[in-house]
C-alpha positions as CSV (number, residue, x, y, z in Angstrom):
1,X,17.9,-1.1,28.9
2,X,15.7,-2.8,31.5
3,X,14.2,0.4,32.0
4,X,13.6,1.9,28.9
5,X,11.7,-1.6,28.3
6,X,10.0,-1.4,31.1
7,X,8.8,2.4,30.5
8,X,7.5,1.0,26.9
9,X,5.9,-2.2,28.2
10,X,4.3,-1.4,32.0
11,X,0.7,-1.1,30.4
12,X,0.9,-3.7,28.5
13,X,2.1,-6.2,31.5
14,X,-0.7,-4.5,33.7
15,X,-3.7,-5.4,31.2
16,X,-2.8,-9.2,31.5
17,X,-5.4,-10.3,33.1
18,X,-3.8,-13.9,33.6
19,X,-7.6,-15.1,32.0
20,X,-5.5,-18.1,29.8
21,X,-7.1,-17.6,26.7
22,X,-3.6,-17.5,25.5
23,X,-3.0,-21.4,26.8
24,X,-5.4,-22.8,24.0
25,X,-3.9,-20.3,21.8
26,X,0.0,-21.7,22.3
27,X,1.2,-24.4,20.1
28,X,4.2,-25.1,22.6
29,X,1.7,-25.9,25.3
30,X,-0.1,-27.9,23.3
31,X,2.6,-30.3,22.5
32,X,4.3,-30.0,26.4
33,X,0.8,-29.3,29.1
34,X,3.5,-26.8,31.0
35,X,2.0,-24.1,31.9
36,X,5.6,-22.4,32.1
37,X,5.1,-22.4,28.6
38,X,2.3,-20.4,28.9
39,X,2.8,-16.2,27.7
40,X,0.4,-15.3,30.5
41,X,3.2,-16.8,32.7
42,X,6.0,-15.4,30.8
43,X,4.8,-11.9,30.7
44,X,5.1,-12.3,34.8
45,X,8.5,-13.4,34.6
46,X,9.4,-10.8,31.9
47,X,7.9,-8.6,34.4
48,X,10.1,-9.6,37.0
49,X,13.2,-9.5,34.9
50,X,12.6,-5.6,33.4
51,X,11.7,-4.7,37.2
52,X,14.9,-6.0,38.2
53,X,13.5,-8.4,40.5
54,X,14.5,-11.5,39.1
55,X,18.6,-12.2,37.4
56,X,19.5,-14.5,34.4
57,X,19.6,-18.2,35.0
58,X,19.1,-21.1,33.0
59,X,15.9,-21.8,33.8
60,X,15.0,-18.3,33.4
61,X,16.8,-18.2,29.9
62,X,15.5,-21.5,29.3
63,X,11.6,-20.8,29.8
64,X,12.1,-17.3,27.5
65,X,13.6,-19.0,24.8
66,X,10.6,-22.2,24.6
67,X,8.7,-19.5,21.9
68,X,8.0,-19.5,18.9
69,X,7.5,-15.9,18.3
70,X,4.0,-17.0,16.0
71,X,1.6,-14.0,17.8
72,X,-0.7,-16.6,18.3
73,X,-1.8,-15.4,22.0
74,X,-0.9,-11.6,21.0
75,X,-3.7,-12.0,18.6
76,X,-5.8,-14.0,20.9
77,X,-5.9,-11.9,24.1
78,X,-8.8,-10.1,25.1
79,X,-7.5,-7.3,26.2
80,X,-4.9,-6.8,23.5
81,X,-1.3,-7.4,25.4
82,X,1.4,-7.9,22.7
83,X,2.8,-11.0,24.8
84,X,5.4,-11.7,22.4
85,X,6.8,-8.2,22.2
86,X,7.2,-8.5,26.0
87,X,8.9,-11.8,25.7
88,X,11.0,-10.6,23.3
89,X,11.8,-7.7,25.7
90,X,12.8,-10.0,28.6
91,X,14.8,-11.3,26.3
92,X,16.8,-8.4,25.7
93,X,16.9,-7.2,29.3
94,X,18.8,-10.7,29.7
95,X,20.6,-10.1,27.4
96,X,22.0,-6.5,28.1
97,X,22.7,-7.9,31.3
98,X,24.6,-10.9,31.0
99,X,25.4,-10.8,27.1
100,X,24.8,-13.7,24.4
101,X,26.2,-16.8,24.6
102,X,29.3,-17.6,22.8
103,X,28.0,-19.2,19.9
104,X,25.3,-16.8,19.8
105,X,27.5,-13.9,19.9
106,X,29.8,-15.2,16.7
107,X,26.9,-15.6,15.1
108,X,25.3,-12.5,15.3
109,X,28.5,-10.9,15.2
110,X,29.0,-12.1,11.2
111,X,25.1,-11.3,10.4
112,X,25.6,-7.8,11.6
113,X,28.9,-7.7,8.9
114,X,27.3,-8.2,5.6
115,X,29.9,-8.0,3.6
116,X,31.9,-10.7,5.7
117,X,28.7,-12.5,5.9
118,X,27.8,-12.6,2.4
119,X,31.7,-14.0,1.8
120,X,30.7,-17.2,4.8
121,X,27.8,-17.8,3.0
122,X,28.9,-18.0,-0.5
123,X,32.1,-20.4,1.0
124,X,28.8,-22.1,2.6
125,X,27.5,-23.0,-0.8
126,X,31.2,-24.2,-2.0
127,X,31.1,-27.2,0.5
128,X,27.5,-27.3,0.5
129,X,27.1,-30.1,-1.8
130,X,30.4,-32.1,0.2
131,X,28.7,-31.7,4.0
132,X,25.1,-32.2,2.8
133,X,23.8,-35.3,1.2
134,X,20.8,-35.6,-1.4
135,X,18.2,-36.3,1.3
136,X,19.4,-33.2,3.2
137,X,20.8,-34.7,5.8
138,X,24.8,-33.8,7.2
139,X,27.3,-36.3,6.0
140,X,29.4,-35.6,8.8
141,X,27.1,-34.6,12.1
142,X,28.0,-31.8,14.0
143,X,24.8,-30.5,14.8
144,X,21.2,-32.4,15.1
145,X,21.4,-35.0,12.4
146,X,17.6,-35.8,12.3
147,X,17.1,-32.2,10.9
148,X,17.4,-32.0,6.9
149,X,19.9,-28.7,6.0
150,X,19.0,-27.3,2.3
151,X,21.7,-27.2,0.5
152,X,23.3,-23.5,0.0
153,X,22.1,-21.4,-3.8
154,X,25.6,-22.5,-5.8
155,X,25.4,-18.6,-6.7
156,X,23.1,-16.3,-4.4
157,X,19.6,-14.8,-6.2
158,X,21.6,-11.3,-5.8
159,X,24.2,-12.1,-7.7
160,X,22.8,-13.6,-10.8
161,X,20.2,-10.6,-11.6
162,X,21.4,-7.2,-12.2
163,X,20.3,-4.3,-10.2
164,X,17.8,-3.1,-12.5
165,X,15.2,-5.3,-14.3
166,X,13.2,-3.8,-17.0
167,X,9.7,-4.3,-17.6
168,X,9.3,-4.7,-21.6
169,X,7.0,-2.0,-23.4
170,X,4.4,-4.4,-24.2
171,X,4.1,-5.4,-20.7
172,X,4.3,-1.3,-19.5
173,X,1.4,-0.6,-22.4
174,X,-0.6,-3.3,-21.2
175,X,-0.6,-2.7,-17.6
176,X,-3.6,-0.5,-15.5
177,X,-0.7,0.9,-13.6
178,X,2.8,1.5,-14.1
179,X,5.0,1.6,-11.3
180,X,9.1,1.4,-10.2
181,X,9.8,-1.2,-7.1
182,X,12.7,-2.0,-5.1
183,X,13.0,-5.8,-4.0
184,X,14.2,-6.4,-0.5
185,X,15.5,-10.0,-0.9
186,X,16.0,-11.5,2.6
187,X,18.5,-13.8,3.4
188,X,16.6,-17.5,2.4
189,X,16.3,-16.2,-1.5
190,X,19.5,-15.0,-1.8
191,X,20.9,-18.0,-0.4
192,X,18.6,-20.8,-1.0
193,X,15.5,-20.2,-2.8
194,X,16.7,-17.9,-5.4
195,X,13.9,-19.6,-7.8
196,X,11.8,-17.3,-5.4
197,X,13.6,-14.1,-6.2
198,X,13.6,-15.1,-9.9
199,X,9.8,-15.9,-9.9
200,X,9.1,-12.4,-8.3
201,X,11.3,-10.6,-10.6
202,X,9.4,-12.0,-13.7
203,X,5.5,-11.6,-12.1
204,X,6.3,-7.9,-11.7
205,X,7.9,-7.9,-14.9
206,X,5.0,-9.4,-16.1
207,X,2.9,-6.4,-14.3
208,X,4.4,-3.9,-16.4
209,X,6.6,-3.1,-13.0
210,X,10.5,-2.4,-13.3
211,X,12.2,-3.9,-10.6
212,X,15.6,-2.7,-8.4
213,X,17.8,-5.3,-6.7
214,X,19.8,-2.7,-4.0
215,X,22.9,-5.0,-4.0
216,X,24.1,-3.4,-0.6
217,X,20.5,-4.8,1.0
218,X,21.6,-7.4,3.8
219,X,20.0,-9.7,6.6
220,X,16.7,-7.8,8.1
221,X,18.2,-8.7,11.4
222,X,15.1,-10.5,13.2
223,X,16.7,-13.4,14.3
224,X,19.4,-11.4,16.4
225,X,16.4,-8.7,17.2
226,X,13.7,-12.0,18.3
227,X,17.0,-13.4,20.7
228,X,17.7,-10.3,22.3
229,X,20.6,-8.9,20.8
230,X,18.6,-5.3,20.4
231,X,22.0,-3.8,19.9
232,X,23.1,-5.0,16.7
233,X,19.4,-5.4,15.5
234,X,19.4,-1.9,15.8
235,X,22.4,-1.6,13.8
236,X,21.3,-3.9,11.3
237,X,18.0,-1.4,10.6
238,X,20.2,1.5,10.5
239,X,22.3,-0.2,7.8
240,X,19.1,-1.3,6.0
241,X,17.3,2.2,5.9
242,X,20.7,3.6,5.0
243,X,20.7,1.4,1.8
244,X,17.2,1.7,0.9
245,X,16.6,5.5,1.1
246,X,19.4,6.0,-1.8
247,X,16.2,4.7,-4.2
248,X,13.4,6.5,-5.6
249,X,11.3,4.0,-6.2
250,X,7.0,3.4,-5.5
251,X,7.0,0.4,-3.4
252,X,9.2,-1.8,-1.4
253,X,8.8,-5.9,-1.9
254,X,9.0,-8.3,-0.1
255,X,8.2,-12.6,0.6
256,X,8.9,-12.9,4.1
257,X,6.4,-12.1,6.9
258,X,9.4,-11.9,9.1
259,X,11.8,-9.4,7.1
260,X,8.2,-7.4,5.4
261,X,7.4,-7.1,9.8
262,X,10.9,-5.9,10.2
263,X,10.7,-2.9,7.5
264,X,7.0,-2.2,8.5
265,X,6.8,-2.5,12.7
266,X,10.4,-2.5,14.1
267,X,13.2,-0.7,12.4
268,X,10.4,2.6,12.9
269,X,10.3,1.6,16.6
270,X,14.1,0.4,16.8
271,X,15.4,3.8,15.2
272,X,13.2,6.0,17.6
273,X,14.6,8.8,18.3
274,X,16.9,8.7,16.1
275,X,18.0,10.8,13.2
276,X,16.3,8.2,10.6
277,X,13.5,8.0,12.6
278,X,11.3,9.8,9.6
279,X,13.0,7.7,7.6
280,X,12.4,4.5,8.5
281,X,8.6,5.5,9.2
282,X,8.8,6.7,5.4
283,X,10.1,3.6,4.2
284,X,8.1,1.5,6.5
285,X,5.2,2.5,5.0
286,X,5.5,1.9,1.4
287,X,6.7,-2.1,1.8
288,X,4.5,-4.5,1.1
289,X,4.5,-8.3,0.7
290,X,4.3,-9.4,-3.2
291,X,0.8,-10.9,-2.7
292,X,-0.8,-8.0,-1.2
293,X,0.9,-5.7,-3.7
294,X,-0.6,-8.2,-6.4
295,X,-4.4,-8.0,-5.4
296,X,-4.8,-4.6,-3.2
297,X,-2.3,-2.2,-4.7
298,X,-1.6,-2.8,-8.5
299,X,-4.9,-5.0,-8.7
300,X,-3.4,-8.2,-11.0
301,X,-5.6,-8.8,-14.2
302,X,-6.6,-12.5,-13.6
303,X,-6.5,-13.0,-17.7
304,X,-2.5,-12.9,-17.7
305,X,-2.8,-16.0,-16.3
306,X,-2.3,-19.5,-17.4
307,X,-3.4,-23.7,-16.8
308,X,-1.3,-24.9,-13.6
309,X,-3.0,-28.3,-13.3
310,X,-2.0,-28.9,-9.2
311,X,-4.4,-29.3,-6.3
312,X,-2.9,-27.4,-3.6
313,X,-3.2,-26.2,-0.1
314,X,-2.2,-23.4,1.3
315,X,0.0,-22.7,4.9
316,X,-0.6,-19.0,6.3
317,X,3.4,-18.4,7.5
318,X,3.1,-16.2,11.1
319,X,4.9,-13.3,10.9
320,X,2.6,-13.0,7.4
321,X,-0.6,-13.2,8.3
322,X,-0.3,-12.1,12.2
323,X,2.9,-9.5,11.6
324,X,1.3,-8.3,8.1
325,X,-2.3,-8.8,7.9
326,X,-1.9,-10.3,4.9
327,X,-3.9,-13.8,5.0
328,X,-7.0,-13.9,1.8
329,X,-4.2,-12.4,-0.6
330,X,-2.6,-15.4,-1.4
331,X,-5.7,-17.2,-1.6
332,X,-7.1,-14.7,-3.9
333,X,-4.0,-15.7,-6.2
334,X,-3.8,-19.1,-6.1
335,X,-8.2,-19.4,-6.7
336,X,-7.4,-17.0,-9.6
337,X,-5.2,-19.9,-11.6
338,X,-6.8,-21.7,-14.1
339,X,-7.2,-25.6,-13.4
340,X,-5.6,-25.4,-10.4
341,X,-7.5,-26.6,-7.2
342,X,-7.1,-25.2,-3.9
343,X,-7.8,-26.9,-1.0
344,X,-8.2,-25.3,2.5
345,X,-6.3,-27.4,5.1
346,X,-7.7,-27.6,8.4
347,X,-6.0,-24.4,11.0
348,X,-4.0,-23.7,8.0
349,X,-2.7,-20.5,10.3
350,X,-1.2,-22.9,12.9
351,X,2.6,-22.2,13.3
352,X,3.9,-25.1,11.7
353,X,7.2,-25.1,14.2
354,X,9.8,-23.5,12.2
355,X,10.1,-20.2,13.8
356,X,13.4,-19.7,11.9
357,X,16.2,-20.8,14.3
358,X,14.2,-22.6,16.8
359,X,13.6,-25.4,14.7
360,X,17.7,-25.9,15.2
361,X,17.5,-25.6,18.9
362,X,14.8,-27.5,19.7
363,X,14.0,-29.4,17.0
364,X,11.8,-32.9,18.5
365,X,9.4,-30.1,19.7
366,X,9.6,-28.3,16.6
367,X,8.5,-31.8,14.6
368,X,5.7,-32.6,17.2
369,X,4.4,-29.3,16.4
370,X,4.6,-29.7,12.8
371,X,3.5,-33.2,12.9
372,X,-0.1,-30.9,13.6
373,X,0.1,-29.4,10.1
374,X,1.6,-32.7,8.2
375,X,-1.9,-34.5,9.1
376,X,-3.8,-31.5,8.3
377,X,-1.6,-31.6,4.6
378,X,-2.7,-35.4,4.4
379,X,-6.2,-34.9,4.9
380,X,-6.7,-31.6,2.4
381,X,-5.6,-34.1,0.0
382,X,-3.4,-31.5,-2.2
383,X,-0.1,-32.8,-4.2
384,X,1.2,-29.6,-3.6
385,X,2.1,-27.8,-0.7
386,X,2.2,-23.8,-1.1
387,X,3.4,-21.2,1.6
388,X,5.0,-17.5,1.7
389,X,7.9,-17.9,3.4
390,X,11.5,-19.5,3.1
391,X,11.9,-20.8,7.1
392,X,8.3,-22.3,7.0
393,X,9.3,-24.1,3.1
394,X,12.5,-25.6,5.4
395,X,10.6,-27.0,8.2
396,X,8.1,-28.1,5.7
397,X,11.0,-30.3,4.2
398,X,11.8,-31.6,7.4
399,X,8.5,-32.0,7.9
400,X,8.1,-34.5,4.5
401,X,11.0,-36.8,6.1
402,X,9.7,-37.2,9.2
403,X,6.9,-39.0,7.3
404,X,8.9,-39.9,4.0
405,X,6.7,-37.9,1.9
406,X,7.5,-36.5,-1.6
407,X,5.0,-33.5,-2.3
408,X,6.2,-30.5,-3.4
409,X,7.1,-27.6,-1.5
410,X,6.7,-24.3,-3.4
411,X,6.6,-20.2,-2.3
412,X,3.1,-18.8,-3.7
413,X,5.2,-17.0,-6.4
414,X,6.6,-20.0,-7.8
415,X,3.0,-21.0,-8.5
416,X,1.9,-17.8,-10.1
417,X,5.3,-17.4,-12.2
418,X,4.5,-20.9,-13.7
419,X,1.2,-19.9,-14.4
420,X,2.0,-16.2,-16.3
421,X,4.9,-19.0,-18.5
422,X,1.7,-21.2,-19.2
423,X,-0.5,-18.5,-20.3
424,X,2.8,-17.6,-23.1
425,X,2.7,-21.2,-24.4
């Protein structure tokens, strides 16, 4: 494994040209002044590791994991190093060498079983309510009990829709282009947010677009992929591709950055070589996050839309705007709204300290971090807070406790599904 990484990775580690440009980049080292923290110091010990120079320890494991996976100093350096997909890699050559950690393995070991998975989770949502007060917050602490859970969907997004959604004739007659879509759900609106899933169901209804639900469709797999377990990552992709190429359809949604980065960038590279190699590439290509498919590919008609009267401010999510490309899209949308004000908060494309699991692990840094991009929320002024992802709506929430603050947290399709219902009224 160390090896092959290696083989994929030497140019990249060779261009670092240790210049730091990534330091001022890193919102871990801006919160901790370690320069340990630094990606121009983990690529040399990622280096180390995939040269087989340096064994697992806990510092070792410890310094690795002290990412956020944002891109911020991939996008930043000069001389164009992917530092995070070398982290990542260390990561993995770790891990093939020493294998997960317990916890970590039974995890990962239920994601990469969807069907047991999907059972957990549902039994999840059961006791939900009983382990998880009204605030958030665990009644009976196991884990960190400053952190605010959300409480489990009562009945998951995928579930309560059927596989295909129809758009009405009116809607198909009125639209400039007419088109057949398959919605790849992710594991936060199936399980928490399914007001997301319903509010992107009824915009591309809206569109003229029918929509498919693949009920076989199951985690994306980045968290196991971003903490080294390659393996069943690669496992996960195969399943996924499997699933998805049974559909003739135009265009693959999605309303993650991290499972839209998935599809687009790593199952292709994960399955190379592989038998659904083509596939994957095929597939990769047509998915698209619902805001980008909004303004660049069916080209929305700004009319449809109706009063939302909110001033809000927008938060770019990572893996979205530095994994996708996709940053003035949702902007685009939410300028387009009538009455509503948008607001642009200062370094709105900061990580904000979610980073999916990492807000768990290490979750005091995770709030300094955020406590950036709460200030920057203050001073915009906005009653509502808008972003495109479910793990950066979480840490938003805990975010709002920290300072005991009330505003609203919604997905940038909540807004626009509101405003389409306003302009019926």
């Amino acid at each position: 494994m160390a090896q092959y990484l290696l083989e994929q990775l030497d140019e990249d580690i060779i261009k670092c040209m240790k210049c730091g440009n990534c330091q001022a980049a890193c919102p871990i080292y801006k919160e901790t002044k370690m320069e340990g923290d630094v990606a121009r110091g983990k690529i040399q010990l990622a280096a180390a590791v995939l040269k087989g120079k340096l064994g697992y320890s806990k510092s070792l494991e410890k310094r690795l994991l002290n990412c956020l996976t944002c891109k911020a100093c991939s996008v930043t350096c000069p001389c164009g190093v992917d530092c995070t997909k070398i982290i990542i890699a260390a990561r993995q050559a770790l891990v093939a060498q020493r294998g997960l950690p317990k916890v970590k393995r039974a995890i990962f070991e239920l994601v990469k079983r969807p069907k047991l998975f999907d059972v957990s989770m549902k039994t999840g949502a059961v006791f939900s309510p009983i382990a998880i007060d009204r605030k958030g917050k665990l009644r009976f602490p196991i884990l960190n009990t400053k952190k605010v859970y959300p409480n489990l969907a009562t009945k998951p997004f995928r579930d309560r829709y059927p596989e295909a959604n129809k758009a009405t004739e009116k809607a198909k007659e009125a639209a400039k282009k007419t088109m057949k879509v398959a919605l790849f759900t992710g594991c936060s609106i199936n399980y928490i947010y399914p007001n997301v899933g319903k509010s992107l169901v009824d915009i591309l209804n809206a569109n003229g677009i029918d929509v498919v639900i693949p009920k076989d469709q199951h985690c994306c797999g980045a968290p196991v992929y971003i903490h080294g377990d390659r393996k069943s990552a690669t496992e996960l992709a195969k399943s996924n591709v499997n699933v998805m190429k049974k559909y003739d359809v135009d265009a693959i949604i999605t309303a993650c950055g991290t499972c839209g980065s998935q599809w687009q960038k790593y199952f292709p590279e994960m399955l190379s070589g592989d038998e659904l190699e083509s596939t994957a590439k095929e597939i990769g290509a047509k998915v698209y996050d619902i805001a980008y498919f909004l303004t660049d590919v069916i080209k929305y008609n700004p009319e449809n839309l109706g009063p939302v009267n909110r001033t809000v401010t927008y938060h770019d999510p990572c893996h979205l705007k530095r994994g996708m490309g996709v940053h003035s899209e949702p902007r685009e949308l939410l300028k387009s709204i009538p009455e509503l004000k948008f607001v642009e908060m200062q370094n709105a494309d900061r990580c904000c300290g979610g980073a999916g699991s990492f807000s768990l692990t290490h979750f005091d840094l995770s709030m300094d971090i955020h406590k950036t991009k709460s200030d920057a929320v203050a001073k915009s002024g906005a009653d509502t807070i808008v972003t495109g992802c479910g793990s950066c709506m979480m840490q938003f929430a805990d975010g709002n406790d920290q300072i005991k603050s009330e505003l609203p947290i919604m997905h940038t399709m909540e807004i626009l599904a509101e405003s389409y219902r306003n302009k019926e009224k």
